[in-house]
mmCIF file as Biopython writes it, N, C-alpha, C and O atoms, coordinates in Angstrom:
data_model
#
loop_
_atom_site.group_PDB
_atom_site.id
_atom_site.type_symbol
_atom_site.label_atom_id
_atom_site.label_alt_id
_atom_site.label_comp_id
_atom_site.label_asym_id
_atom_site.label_entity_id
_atom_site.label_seq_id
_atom_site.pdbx_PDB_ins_code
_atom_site.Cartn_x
_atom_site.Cartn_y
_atom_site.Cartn_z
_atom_site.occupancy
_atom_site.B_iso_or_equiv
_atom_site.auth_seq_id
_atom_site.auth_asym_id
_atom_site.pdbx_PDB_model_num
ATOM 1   N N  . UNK A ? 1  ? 19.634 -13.100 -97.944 1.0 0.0 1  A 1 
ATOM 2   C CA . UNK A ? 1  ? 19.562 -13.161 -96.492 1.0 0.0 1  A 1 
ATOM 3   C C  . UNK A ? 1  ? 20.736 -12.401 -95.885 1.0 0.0 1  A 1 
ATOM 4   O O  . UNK A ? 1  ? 21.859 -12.709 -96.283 1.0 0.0 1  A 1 
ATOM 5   N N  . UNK A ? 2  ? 20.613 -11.479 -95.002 1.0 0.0 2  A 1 
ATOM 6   C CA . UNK A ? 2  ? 21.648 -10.497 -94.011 1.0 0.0 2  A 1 
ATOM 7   C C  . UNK A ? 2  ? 22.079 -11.093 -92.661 1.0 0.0 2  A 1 
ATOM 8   O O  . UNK A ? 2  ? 21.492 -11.063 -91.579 1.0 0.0 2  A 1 
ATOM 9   N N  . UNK A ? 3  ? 23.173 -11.601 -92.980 1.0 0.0 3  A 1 
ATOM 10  C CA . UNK A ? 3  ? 23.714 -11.669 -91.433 1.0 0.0 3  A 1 
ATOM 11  C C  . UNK A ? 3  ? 23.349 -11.113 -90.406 1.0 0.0 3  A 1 
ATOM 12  O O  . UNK A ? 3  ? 23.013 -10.033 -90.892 1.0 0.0 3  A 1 
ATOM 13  N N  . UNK A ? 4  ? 23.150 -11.022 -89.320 1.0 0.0 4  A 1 
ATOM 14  C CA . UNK A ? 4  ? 23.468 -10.829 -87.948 1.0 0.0 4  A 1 
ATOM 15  C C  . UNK A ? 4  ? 24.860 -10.236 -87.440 1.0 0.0 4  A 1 
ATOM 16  O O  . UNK A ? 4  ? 25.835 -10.979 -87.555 1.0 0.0 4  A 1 
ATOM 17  N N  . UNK A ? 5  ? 24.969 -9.481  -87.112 1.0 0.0 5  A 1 
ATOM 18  C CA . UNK A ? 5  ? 26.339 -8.556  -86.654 1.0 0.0 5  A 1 
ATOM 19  C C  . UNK A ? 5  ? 26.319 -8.911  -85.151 1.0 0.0 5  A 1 
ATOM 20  O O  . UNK A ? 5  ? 25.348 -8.321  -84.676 1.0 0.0 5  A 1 
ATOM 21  N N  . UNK A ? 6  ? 26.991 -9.648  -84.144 1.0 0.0 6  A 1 
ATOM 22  C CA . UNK A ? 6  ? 27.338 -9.452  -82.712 1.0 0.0 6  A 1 
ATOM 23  C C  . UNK A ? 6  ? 28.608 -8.985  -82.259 1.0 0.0 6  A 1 
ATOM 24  O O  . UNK A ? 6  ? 29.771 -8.878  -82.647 1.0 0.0 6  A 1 
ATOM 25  N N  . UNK A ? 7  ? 27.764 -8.714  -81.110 1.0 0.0 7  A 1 
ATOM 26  C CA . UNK A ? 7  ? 29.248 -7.925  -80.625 1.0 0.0 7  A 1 
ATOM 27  C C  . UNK A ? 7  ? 29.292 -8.314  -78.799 1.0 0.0 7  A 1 
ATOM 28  O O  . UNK A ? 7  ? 28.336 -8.469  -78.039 1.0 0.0 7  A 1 
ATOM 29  N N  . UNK A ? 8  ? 30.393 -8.369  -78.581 1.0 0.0 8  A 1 
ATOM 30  C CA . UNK A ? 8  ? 30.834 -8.548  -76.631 1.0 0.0 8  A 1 
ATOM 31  C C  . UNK A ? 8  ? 30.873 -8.034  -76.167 1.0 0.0 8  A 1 
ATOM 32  O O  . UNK A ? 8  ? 31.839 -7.271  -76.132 1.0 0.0 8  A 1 
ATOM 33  N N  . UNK A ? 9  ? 29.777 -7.947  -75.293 1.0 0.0 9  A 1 
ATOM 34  C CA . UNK A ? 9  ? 30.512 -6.586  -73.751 1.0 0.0 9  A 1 
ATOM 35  C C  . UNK A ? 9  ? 30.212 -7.314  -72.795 1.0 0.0 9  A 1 
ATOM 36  O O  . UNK A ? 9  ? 29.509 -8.323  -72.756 1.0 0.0 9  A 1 
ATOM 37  N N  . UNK A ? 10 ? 30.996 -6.551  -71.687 1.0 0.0 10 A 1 
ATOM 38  C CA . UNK A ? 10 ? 31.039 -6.977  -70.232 1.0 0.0 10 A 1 
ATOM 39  C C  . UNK A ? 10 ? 30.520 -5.847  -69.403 1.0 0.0 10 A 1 
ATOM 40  O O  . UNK A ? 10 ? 30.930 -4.696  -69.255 1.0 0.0 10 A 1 
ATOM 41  N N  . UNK A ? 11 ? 29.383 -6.572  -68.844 1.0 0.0 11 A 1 
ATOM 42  C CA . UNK A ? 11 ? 28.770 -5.541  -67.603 1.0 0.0 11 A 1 
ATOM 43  C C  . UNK A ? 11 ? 29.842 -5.500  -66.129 1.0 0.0 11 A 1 
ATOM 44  O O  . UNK A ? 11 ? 30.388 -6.377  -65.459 1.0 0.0 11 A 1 
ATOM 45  N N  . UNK A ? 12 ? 29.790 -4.029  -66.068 1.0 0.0 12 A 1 
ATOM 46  C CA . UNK A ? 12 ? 30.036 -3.901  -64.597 1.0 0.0 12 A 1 
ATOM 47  C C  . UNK A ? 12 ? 30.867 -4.894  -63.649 1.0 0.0 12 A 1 
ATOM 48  O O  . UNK A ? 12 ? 31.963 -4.849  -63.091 1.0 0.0 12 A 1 
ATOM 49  N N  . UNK A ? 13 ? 29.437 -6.138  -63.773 1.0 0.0 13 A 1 
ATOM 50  C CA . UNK A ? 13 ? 29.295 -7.149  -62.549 1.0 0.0 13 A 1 
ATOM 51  C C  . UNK A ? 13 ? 30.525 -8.722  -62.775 1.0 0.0 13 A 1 
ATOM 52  O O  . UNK A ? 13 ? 30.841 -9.565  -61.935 1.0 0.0 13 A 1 
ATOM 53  N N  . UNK A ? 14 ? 31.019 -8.569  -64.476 1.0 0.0 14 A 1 
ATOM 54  C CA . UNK A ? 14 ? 31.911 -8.844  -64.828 1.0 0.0 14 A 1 
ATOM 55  C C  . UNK A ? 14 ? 31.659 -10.111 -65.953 1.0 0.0 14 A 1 
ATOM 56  O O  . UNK A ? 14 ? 32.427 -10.771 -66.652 1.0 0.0 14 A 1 
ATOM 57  N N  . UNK A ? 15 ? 30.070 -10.101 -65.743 1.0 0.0 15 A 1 
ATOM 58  C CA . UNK A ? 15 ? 29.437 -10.827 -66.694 1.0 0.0 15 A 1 
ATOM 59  C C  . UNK A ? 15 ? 29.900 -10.475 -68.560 1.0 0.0 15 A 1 
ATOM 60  O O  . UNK A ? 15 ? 30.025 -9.322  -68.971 1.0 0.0 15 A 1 
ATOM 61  N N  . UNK A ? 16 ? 30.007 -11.169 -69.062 1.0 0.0 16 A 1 
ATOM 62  C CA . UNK A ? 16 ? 30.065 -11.190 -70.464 1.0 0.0 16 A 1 
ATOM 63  C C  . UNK A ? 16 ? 28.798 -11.760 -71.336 1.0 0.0 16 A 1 
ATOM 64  O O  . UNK A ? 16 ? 28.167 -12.786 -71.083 1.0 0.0 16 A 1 
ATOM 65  N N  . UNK A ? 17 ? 28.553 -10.767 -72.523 1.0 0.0 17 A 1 
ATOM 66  C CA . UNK A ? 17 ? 27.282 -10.297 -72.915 1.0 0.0 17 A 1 
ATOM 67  C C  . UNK A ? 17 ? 27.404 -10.521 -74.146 1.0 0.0 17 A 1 
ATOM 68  O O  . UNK A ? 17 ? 27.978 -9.706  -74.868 1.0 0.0 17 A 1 
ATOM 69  N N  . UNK A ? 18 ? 26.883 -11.677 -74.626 1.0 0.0 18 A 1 
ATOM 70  C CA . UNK A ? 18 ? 26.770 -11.230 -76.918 1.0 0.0 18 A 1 
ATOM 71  C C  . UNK A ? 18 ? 25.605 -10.760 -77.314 1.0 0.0 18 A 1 
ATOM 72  O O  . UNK A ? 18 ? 24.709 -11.605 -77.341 1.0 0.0 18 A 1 
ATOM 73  N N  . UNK A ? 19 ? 25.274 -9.506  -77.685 1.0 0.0 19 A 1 
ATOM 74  C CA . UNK A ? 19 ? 24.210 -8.799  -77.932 1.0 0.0 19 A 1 
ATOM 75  C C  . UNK A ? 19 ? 24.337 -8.702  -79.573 1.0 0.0 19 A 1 
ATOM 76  O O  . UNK A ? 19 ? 25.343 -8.896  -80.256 1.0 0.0 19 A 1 
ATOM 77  N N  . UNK A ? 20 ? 23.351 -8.435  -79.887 1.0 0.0 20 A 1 
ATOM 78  C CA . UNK A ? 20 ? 22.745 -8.129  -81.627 1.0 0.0 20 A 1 
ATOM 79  C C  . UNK A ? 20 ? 23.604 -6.720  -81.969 1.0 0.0 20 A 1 
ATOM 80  O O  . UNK A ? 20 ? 23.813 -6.057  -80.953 1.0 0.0 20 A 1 
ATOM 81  N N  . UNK A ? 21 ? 24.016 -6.274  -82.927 1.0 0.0 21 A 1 
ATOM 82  C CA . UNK A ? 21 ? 24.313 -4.830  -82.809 1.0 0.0 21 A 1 
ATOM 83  C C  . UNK A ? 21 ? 23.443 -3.534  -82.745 1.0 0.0 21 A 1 
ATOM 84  O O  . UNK A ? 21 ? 23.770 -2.412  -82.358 1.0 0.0 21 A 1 
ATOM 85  N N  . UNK A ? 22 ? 22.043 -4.062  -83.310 1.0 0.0 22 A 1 
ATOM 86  C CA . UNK A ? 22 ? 20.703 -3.400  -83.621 1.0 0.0 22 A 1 
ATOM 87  C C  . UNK A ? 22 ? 20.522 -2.937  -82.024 1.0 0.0 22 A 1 
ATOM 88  O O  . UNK A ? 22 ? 20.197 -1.789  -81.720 1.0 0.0 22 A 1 
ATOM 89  N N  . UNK A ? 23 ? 20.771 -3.963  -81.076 1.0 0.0 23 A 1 
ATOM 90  C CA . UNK A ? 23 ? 20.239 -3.815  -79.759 1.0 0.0 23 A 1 
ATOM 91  C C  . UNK A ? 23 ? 20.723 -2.507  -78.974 1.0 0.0 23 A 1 
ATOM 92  O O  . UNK A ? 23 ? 21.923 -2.349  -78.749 1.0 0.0 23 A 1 
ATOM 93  N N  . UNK A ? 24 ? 19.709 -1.516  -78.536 1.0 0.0 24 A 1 
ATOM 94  C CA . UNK A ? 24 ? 19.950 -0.167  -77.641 1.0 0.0 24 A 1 
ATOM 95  C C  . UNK A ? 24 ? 20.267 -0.907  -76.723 1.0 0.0 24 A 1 
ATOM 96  O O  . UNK A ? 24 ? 21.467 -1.179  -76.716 1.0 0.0 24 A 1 
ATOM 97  N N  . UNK A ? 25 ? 19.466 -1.504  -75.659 1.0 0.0 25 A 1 
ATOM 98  C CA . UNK A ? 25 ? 19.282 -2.046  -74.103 1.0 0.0 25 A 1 
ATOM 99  C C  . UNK A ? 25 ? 19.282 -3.423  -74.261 1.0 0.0 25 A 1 
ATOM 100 O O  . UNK A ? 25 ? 18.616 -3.958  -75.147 1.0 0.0 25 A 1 
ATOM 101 N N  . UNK A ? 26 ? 20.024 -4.096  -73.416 1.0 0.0 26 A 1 
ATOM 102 C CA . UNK A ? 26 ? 20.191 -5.389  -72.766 1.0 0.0 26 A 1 
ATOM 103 C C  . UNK A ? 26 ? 20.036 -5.862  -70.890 1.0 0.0 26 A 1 
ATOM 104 O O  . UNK A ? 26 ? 20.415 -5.022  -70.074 1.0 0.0 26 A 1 
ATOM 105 N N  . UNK A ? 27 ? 19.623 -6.850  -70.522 1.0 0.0 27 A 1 
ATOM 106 C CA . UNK A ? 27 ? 19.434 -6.856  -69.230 1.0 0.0 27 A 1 
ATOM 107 C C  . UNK A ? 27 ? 20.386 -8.153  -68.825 1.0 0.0 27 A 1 
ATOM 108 O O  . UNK A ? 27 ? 20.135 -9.274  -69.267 1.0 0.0 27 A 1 
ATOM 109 N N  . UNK A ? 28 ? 21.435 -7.904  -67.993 1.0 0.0 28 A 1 
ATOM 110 C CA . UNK A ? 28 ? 22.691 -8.557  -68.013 1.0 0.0 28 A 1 
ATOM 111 C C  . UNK A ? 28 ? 21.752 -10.049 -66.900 1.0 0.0 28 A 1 
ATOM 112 O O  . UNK A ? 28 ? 21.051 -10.002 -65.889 1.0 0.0 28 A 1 
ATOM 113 N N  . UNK A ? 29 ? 22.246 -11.189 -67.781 1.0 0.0 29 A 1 
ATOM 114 C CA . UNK A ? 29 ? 21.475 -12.166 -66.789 1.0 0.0 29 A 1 
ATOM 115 C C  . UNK A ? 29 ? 22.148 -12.799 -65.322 1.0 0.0 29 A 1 
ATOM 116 O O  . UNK A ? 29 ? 21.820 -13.847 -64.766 1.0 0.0 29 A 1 
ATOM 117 N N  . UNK A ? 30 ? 23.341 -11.669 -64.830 1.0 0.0 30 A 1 
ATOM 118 C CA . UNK A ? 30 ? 23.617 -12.246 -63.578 1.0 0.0 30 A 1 
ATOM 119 C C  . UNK A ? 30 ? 22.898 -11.070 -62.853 1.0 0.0 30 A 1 
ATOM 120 O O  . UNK A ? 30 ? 21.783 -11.291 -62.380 1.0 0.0 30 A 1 
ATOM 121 N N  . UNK A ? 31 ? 23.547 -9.644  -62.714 1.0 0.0 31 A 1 
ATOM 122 C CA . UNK A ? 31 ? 22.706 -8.781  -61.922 1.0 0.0 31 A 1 
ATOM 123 C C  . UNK A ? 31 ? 21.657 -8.578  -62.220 1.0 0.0 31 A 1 
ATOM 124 O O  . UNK A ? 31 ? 20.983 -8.287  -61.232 1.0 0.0 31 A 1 
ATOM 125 N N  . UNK A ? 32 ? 20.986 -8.574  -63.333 1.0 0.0 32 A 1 
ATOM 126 C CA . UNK A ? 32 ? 19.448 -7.946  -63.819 1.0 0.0 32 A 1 
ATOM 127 C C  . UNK A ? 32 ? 19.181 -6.598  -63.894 1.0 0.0 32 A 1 
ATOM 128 O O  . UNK A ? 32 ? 18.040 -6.158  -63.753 1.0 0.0 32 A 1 
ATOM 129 N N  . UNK A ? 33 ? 20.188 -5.876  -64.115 1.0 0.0 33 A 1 
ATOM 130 C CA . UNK A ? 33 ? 20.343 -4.509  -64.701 1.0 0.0 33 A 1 
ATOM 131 C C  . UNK A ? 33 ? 20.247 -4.502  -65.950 1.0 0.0 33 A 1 
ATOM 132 O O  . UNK A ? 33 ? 20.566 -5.490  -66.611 1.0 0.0 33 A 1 
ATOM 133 N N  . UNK A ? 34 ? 19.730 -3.238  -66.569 1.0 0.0 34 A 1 
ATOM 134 C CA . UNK A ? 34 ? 19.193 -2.895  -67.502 1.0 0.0 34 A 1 
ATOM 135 C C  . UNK A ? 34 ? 20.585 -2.056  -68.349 1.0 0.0 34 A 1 
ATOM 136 O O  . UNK A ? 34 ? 20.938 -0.990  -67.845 1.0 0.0 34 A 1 
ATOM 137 N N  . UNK A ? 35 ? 21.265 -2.503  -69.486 1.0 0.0 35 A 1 
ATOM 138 C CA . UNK A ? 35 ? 22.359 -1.767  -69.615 1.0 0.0 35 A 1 
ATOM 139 C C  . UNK A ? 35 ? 22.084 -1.112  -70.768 1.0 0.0 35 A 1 
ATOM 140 O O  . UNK A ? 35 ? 21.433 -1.772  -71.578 1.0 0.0 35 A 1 
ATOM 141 N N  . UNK A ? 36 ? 22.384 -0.015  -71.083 1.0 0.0 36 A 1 
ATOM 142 C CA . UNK A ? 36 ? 22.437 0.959   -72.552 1.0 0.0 36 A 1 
ATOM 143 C C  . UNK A ? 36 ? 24.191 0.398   -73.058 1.0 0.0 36 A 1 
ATOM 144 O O  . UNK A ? 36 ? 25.287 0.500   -72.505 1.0 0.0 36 A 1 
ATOM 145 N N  . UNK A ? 37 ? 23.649 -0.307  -74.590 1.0 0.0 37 A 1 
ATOM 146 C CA . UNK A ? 37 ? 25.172 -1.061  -74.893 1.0 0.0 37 A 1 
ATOM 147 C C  . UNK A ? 37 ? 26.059 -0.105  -75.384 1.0 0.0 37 A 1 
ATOM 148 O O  . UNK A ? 37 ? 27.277 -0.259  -75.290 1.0 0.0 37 A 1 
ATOM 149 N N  . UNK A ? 38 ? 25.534 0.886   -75.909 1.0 0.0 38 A 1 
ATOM 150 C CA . UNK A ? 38 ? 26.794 2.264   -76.124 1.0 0.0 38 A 1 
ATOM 151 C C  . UNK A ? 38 ? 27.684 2.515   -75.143 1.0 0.0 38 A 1 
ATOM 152 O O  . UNK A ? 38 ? 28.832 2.858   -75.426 1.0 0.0 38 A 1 
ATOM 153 N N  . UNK A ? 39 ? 27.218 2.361   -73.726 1.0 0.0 39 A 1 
ATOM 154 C CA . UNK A ? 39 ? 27.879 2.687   -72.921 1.0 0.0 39 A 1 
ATOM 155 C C  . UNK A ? 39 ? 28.820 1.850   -72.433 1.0 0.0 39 A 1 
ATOM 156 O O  . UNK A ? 39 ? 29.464 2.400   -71.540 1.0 0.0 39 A 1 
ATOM 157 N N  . UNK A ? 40 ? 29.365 0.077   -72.793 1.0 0.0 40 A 1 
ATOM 158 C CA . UNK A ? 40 ? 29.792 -0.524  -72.743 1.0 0.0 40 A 1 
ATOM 159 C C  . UNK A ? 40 ? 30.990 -0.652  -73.849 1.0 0.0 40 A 1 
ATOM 160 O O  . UNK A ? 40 ? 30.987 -0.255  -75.015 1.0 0.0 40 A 1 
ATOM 161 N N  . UNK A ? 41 ? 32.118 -1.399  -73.044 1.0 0.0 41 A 1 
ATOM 162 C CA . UNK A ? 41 ? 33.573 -1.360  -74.296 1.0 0.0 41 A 1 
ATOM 163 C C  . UNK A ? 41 ? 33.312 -2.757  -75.171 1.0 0.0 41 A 1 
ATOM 164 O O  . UNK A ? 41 ? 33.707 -3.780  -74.611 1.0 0.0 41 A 1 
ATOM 165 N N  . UNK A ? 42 ? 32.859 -2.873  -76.129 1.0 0.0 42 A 1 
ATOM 166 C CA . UNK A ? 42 ? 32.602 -3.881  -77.365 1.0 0.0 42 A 1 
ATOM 167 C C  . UNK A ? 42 ? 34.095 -4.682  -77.423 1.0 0.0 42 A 1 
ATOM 168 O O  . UNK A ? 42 ? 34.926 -4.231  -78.212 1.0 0.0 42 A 1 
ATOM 169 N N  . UNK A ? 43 ? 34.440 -5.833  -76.622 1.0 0.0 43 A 1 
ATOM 170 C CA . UNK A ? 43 ? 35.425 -6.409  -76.987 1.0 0.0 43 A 1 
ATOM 171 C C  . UNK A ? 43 ? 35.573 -7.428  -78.377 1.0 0.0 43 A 1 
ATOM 172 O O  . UNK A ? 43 ? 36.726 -7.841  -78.497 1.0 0.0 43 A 1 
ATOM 173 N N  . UNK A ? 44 ? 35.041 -7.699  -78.977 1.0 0.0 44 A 1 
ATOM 174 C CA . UNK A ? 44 ? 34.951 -8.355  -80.516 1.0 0.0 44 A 1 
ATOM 175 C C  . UNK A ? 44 ? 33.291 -7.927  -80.681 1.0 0.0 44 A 1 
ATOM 176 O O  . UNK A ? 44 ? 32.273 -7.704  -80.026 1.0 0.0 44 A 1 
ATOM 177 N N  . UNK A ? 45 ? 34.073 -8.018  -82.688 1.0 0.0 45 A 1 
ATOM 178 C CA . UNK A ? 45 ? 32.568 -8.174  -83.125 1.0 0.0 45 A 1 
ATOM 179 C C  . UNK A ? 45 ? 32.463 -8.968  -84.639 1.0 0.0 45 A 1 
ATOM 180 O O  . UNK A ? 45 ? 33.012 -8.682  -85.703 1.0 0.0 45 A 1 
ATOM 181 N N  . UNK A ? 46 ? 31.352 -10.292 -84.225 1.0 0.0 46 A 1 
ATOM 182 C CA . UNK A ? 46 ? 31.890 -10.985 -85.389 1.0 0.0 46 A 1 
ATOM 183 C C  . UNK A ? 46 ? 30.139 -11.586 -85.471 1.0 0.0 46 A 1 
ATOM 184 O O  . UNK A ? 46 ? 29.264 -11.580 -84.606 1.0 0.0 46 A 1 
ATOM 185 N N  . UNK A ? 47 ? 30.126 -12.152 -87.129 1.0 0.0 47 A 1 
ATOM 186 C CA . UNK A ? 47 ? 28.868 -12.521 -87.323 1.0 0.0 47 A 1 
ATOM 187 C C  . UNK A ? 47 ? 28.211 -13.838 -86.679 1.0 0.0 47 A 1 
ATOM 188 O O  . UNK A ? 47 ? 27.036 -14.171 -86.528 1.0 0.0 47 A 1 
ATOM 189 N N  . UNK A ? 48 ? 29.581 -14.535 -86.319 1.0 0.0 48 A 1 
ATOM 190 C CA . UNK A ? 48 ? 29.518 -15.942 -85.615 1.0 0.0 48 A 1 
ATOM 191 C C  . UNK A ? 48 ? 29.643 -16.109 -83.926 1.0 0.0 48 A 1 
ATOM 192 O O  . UNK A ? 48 ? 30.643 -16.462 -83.301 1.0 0.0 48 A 1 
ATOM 193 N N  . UNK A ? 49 ? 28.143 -15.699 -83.324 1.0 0.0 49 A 1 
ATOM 194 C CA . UNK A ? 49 ? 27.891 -16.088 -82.431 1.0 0.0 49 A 1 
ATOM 195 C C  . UNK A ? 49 ? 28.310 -16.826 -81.306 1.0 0.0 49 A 1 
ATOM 196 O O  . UNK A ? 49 ? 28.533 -16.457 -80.153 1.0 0.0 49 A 1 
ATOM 197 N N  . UNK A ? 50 ? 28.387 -18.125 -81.932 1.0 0.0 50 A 1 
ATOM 198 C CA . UNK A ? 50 ? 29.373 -18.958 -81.282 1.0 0.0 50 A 1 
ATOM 199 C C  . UNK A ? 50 ? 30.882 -18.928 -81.041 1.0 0.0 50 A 1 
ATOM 200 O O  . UNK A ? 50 ? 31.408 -19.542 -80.112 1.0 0.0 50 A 1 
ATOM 201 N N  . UNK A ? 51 ? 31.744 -17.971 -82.176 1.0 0.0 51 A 1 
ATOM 202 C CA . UNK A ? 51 ? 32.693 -17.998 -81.359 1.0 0.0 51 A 1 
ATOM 203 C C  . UNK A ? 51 ? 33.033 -16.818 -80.421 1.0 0.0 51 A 1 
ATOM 204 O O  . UNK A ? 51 ? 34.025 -16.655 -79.710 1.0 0.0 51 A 1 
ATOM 205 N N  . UNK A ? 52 ? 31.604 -15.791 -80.670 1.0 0.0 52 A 1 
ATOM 206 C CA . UNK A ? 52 ? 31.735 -15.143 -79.420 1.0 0.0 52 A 1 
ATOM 207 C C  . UNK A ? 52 ? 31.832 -15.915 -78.216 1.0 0.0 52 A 1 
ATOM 208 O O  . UNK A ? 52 ? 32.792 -15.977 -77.448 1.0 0.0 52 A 1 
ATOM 209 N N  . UNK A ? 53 ? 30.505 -16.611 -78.128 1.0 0.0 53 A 1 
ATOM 210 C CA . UNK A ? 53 ? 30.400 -17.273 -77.079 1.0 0.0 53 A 1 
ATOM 211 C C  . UNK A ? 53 ? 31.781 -18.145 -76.462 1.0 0.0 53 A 1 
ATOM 212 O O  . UNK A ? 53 ? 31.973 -18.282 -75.254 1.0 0.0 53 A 1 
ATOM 213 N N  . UNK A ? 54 ? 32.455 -18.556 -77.252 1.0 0.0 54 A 1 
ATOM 214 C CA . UNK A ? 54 ? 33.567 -19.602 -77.017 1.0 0.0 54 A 1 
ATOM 215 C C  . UNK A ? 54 ? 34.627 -18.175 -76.236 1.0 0.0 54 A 1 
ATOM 216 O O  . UNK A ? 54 ? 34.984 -18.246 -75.060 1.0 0.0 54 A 1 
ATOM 217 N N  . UNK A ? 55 ? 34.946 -17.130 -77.025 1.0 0.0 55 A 1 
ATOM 218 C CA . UNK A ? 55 ? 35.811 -16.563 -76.401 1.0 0.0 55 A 1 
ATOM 219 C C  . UNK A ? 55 ? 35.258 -15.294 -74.948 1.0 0.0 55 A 1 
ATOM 220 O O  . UNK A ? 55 ? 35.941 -14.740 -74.087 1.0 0.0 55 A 1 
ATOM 221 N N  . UNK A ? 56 ? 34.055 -15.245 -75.182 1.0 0.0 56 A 1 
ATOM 222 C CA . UNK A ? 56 ? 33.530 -15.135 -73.524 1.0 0.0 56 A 1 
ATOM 223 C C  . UNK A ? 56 ? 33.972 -16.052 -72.221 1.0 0.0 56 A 1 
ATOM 224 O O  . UNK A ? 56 ? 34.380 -15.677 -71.122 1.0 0.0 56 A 1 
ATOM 225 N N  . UNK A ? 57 ? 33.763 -17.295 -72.694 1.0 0.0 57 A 1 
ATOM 226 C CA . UNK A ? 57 ? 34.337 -18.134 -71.796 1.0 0.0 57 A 1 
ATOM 227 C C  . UNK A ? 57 ? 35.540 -18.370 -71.287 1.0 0.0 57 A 1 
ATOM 228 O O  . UNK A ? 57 ? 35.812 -18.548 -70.100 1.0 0.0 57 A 1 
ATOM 229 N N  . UNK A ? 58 ? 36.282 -18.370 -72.234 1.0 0.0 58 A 1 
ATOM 230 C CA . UNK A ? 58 ? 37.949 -18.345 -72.619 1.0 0.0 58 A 1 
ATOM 231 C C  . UNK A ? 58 ? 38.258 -16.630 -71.852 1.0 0.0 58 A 1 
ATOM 232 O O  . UNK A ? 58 ? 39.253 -16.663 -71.128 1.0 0.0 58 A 1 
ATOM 233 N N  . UNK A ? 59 ? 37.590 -15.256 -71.914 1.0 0.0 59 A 1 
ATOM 234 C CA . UNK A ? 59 ? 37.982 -14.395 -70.972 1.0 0.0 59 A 1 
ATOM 235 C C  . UNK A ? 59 ? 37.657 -14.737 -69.552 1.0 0.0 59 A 1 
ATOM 236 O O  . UNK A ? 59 ? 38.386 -14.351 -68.638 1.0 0.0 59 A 1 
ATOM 237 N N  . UNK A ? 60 ? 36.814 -15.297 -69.389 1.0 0.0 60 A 1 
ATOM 238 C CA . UNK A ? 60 ? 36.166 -15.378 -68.295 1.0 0.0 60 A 1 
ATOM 239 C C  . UNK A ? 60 ? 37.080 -16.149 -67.067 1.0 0.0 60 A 1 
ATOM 240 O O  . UNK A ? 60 ? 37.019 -16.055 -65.841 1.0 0.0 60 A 1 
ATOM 241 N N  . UNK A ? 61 ? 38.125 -17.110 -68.147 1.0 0.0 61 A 1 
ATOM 242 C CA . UNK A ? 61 ? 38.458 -18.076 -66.938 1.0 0.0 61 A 1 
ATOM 243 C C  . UNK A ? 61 ? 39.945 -17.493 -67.492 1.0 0.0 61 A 1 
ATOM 244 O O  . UNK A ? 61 ? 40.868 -18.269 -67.246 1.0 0.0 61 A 1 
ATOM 245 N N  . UNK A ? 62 ? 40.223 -16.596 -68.005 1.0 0.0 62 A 1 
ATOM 246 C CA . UNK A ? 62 ? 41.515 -15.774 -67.808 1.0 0.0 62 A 1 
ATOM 247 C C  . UNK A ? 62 ? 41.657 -14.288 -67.450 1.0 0.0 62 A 1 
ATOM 248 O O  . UNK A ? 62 ? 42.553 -13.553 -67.864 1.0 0.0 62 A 1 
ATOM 249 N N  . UNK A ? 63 ? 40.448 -13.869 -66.455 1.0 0.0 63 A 1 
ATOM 250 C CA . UNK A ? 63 ? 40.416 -12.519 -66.538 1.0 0.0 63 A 1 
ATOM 251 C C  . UNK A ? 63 ? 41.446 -12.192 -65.163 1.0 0.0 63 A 1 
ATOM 252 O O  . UNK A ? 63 ? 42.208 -13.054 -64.725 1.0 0.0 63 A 1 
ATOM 253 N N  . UNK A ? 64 ? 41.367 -11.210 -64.742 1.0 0.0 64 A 1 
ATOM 254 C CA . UNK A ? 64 ? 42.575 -10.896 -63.797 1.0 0.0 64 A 1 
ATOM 255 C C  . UNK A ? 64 ? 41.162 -10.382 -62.524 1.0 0.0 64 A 1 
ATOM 256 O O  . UNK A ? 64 ? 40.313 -9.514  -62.723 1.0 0.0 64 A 1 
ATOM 257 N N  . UNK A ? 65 ? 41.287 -11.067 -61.535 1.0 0.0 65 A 1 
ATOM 258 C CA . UNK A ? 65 ? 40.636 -10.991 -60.587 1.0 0.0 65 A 1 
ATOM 259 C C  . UNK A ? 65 ? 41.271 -10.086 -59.660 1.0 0.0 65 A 1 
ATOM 260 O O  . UNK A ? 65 ? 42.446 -10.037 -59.298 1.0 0.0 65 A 1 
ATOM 261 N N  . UNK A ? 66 ? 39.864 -9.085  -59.212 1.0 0.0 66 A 1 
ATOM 262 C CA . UNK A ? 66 ? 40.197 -7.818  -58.493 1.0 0.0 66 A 1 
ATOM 263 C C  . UNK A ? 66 ? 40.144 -8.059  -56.756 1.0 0.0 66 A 1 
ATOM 264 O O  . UNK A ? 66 ? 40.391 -7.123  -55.995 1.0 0.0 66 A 1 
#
């Protein structure tokens, strides 16, 4: 059985994203834009999901507000 590879990005809108690595396009679930993930900066990438998810959150409520 093959792991799953994820990885983090943040759209634009400032949303944070754990996508598959396989994945071309994602549709960010706050704006509903359609994003090409190449074009996004991959802040971690780890096989464990969840602690993406944990440290999405953890940026989220330490990011530097514009």
């Amino acid at each position: 059985m093959v792991k799953e590879m994820y990885q983090l990005i943040r759209c634009e809108c400032g949303q944070f994203i754990v996508v598959k690595t396989d994945k071309k396009y994602v549709k960010c679930p706050r704006c509903k834009k359609e994003l090409a993930v190449q074009r996004y900066l991959v802040y971690e990438m780890s096989y464990d999901k969840e602690y993406l998810k944990k440290l999405a959150d953890f940026l989220k409520r330490h990011a530097i507000r514009k």
